[in-house]
VMD Tcl script that builds the backbone (N, CA, C; Angstrom):
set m [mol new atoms 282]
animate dup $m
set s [atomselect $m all]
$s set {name element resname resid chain x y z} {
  {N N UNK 1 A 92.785 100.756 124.507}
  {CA C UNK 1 A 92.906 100.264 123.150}
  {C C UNK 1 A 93.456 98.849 123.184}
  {N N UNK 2 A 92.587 98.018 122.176}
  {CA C UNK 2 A 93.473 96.669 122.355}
  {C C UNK 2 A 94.449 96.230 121.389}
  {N N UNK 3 A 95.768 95.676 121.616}
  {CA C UNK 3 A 96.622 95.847 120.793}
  {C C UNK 3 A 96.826 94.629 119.838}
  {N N UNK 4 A 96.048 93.964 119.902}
  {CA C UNK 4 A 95.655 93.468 118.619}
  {C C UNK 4 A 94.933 92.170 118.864}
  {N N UNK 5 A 93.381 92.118 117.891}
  {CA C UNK 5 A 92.045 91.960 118.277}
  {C C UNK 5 A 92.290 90.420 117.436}
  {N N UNK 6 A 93.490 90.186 116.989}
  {CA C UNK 6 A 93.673 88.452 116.134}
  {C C UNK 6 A 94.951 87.677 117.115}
  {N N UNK 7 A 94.658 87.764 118.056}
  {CA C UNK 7 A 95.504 87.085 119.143}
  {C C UNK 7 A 95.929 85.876 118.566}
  {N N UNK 8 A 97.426 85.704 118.257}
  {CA C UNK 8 A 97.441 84.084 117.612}
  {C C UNK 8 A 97.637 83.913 116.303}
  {N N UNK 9 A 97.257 84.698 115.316}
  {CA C UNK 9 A 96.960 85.093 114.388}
  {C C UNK 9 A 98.300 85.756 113.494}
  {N N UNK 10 A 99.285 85.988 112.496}
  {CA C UNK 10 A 99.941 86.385 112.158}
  {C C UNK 10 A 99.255 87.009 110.982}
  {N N UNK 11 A 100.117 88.199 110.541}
  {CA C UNK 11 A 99.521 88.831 109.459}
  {C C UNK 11 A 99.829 87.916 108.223}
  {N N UNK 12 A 100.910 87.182 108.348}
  {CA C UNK 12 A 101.330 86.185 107.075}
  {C C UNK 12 A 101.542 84.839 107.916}
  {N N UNK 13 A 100.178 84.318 106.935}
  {CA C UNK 13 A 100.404 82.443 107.855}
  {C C UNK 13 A 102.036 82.041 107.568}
  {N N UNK 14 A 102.469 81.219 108.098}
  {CA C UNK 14 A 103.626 80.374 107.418}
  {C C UNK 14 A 103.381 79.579 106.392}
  {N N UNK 15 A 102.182 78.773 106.610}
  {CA C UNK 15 A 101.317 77.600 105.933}
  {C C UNK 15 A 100.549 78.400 104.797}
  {N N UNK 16 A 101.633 79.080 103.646}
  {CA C UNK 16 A 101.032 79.572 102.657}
  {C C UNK 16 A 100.029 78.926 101.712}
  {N N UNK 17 A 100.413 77.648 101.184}
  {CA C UNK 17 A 99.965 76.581 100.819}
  {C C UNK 17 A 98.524 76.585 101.213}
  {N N UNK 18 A 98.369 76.136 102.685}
  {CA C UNK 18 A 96.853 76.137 103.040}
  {C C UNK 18 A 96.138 77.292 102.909}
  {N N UNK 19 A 96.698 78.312 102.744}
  {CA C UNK 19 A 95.924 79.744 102.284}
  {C C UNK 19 A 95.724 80.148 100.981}
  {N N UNK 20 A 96.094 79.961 100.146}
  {CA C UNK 20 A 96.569 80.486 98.498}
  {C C UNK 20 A 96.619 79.452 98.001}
  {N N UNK 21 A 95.805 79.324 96.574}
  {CA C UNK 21 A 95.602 78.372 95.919}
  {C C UNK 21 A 97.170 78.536 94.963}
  {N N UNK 22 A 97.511 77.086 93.906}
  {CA C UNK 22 A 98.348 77.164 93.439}
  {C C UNK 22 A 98.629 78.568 91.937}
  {N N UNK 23 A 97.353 79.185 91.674}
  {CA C UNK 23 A 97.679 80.072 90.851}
  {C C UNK 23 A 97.651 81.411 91.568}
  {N N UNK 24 A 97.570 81.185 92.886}
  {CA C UNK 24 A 97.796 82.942 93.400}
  {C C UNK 24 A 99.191 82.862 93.967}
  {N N UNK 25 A 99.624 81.561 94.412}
  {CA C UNK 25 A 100.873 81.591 94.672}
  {C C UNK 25 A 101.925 81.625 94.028}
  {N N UNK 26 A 101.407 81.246 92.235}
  {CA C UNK 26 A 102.425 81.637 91.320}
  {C C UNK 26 A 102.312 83.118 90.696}
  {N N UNK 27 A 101.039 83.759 91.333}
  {CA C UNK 27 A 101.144 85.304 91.119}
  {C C UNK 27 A 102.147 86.145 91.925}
  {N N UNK 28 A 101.626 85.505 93.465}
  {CA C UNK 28 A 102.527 86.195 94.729}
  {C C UNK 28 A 103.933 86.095 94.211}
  {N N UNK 29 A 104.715 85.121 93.704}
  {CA C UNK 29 A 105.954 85.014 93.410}
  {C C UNK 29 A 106.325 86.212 92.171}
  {N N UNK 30 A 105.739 86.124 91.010}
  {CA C UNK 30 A 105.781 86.922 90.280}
  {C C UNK 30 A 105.663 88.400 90.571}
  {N N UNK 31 A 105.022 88.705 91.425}
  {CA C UNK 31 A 104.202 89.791 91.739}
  {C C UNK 31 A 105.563 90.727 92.489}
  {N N UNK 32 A 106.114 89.765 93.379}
  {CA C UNK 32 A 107.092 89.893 94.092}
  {C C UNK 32 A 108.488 90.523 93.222}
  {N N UNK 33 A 108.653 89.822 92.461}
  {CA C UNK 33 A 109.830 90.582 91.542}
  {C C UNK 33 A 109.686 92.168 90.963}
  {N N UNK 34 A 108.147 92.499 90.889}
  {CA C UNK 34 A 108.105 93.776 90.845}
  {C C UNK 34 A 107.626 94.646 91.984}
  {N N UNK 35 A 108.390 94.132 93.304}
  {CA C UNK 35 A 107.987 95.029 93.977}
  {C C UNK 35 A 107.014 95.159 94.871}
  {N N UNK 36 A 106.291 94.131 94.783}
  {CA C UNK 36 A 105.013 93.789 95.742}
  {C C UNK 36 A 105.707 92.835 96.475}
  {N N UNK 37 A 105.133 92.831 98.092}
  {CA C UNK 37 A 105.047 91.724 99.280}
  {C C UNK 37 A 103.467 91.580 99.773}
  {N N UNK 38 A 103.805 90.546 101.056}
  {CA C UNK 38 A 102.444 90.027 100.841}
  {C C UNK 38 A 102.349 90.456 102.234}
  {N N UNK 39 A 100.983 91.783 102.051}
  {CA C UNK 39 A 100.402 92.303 103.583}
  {C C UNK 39 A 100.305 91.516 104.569}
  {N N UNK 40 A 99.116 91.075 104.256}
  {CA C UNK 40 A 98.390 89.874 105.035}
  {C C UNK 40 A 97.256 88.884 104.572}
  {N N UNK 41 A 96.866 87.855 105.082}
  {CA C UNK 41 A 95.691 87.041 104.431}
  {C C UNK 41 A 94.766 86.911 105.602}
  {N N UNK 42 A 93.539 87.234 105.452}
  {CA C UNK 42 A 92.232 86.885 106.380}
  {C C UNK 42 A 91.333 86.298 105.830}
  {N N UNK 43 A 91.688 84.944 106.290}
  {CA C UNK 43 A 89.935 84.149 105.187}
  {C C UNK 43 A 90.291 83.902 103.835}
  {N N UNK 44 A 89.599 84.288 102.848}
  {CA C UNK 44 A 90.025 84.233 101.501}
  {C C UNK 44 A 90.453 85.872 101.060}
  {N N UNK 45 A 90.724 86.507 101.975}
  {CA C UNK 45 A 91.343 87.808 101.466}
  {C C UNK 45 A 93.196 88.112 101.353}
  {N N UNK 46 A 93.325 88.092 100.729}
  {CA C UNK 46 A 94.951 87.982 100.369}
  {C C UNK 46 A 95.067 89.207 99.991}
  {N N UNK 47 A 96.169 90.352 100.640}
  {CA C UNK 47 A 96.276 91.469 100.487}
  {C C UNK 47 A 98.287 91.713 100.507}
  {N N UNK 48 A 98.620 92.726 99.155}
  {CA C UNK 48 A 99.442 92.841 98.848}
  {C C UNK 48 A 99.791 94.399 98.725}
  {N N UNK 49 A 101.140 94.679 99.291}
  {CA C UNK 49 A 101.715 96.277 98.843}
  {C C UNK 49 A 102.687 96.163 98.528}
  {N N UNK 50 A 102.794 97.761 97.521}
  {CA C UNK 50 A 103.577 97.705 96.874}
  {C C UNK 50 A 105.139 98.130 97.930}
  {N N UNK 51 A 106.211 98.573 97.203}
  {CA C UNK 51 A 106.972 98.644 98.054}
  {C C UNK 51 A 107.522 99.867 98.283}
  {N N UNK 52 A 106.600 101.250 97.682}
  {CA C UNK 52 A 106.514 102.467 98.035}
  {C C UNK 52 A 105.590 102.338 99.591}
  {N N UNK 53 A 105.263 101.483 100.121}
  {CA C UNK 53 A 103.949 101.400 101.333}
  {C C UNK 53 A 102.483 102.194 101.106}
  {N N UNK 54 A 102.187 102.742 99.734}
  {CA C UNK 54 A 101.208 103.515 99.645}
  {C C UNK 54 A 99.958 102.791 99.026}
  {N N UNK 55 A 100.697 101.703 98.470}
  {CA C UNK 55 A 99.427 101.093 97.027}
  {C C UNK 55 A 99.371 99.606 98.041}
  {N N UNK 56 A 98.246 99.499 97.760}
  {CA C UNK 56 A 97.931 98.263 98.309}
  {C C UNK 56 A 96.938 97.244 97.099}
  {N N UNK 57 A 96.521 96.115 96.896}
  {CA C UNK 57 A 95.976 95.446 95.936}
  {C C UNK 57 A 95.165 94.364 96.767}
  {N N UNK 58 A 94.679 93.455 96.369}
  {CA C UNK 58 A 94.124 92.215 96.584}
  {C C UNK 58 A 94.173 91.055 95.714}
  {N N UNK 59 A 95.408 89.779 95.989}
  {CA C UNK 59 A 95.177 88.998 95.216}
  {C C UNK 59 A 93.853 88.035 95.349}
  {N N UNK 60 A 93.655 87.908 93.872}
  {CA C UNK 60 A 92.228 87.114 93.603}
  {C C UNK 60 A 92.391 86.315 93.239}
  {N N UNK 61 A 91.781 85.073 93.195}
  {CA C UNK 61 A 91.620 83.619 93.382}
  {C C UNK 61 A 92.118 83.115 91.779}
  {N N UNK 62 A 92.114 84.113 90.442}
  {CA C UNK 62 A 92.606 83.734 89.376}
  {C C UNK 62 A 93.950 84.389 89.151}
  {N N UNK 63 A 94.559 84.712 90.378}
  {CA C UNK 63 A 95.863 85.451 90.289}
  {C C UNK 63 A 96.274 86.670 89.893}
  {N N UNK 64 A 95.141 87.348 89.606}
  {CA C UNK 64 A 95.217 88.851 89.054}
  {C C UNK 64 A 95.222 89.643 90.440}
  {N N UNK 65 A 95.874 90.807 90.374}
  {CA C UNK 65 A 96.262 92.153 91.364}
  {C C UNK 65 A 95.468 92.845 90.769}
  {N N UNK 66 A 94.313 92.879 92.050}
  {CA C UNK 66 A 92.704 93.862 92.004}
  {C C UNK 66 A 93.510 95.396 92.696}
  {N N UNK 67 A 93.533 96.806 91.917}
  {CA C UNK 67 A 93.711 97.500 92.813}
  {C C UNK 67 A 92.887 98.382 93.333}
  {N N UNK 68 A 91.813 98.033 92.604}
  {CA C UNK 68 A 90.259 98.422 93.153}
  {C C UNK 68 A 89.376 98.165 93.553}
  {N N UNK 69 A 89.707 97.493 94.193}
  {CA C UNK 69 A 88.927 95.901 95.321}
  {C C UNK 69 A 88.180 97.444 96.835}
  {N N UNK 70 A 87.302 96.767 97.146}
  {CA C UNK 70 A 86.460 97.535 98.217}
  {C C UNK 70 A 86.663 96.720 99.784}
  {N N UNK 71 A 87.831 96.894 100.873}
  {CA C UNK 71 A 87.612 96.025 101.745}
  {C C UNK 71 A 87.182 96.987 103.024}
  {N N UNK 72 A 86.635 96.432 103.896}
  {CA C UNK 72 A 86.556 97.108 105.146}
  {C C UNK 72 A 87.646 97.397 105.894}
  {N N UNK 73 A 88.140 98.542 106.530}
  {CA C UNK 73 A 89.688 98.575 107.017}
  {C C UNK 73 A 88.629 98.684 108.678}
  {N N UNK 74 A 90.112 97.796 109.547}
  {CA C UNK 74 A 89.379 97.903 110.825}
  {C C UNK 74 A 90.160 99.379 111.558}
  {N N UNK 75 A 89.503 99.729 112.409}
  {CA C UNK 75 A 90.036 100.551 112.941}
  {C C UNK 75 A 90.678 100.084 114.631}
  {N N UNK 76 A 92.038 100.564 114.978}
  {CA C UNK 76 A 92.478 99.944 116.139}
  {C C UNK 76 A 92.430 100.979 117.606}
  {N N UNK 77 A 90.666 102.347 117.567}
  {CA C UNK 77 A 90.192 102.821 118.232}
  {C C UNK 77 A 89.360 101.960 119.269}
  {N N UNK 78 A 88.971 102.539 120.316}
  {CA C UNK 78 A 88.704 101.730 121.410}
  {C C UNK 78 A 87.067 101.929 120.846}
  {N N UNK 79 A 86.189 101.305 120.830}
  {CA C UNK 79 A 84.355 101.842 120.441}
  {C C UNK 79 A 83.888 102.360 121.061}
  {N N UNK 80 A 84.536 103.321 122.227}
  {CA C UNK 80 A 83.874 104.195 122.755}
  {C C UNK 80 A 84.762 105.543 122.373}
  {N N UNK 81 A 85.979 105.922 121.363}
  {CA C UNK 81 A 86.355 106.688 121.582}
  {C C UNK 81 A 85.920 107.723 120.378}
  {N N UNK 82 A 85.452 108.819 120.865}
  {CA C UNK 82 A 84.666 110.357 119.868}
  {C C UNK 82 A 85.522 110.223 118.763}
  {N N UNK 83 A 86.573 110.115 118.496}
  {CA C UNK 83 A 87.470 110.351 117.346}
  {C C UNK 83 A 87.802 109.266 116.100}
  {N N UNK 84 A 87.371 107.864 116.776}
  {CA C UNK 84 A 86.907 106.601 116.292}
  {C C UNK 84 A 86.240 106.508 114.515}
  {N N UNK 85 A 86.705 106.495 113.194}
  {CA C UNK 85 A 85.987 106.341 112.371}
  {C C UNK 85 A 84.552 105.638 112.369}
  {N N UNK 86 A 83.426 105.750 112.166}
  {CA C UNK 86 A 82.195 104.865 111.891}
  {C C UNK 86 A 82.803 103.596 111.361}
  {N N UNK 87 A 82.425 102.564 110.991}
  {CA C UNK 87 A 82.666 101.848 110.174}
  {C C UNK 87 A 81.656 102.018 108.561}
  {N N UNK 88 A 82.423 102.297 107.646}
  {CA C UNK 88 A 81.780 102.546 106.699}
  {C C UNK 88 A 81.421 101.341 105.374}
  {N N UNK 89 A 80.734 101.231 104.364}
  {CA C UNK 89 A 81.182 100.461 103.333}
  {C C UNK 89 A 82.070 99.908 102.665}
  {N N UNK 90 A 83.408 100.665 103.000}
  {CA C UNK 90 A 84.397 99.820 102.889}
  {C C UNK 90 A 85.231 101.168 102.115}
  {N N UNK 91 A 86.799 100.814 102.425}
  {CA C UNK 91 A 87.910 101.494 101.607}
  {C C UNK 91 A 88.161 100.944 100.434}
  {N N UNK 92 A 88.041 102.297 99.250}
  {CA C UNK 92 A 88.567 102.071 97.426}
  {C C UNK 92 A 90.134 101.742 98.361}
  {N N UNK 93 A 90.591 100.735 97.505}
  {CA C UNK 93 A 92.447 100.269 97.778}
  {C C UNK 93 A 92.632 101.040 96.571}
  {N N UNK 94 A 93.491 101.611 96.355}
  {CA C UNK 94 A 93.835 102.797 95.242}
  {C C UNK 94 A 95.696 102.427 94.925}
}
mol reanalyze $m
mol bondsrecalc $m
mol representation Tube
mol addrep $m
């Protein structure tokens, strides 16, 4: 198994700025007082949970918390192993 396939890569840039435009970053802040932190960002995907660890969201580019956004979750199985999820259409974030 490889222990993690973004070598280099942090789940939260430092360089928020260059990732998040100025109205998702005044969501993330807001967002934050009730309870949300910020998962991780890949690309233009900005992903947020709550602080039960169960709910997860996606901030979107007009600052709204999608909690029914469709993303692909990777799996950290080896691709040869029987027990390995398929990769499917993607996980409801609920």
């Amino acid at each position: 198994m490889e222990p993690n396939r973004r070598i280099g890569l942090a789940p939260v840039p430092v360089d928020l700025d260059a990732h998040l435009n100025p109205t998702q970053l005044a969501a993330l802040h807001k967002a934050e007082e009730f309870g949300w932190s910020l998962k991780f960002v890949r690309r233009a995907l900005v992903v947020l949970e709550y602080e039960d660890g169960s709910t997860l969201g996606v901030l979107e580019h007009d600052g709204s918390l999608n909690q029914h956004a469709v993303v692909n979750e990777r799996s950290d199985a080896a691709p040869d192993d029987p027990d390995a999820v398929p990769p499917g259409p993607g996980k409801f974030i609920v």
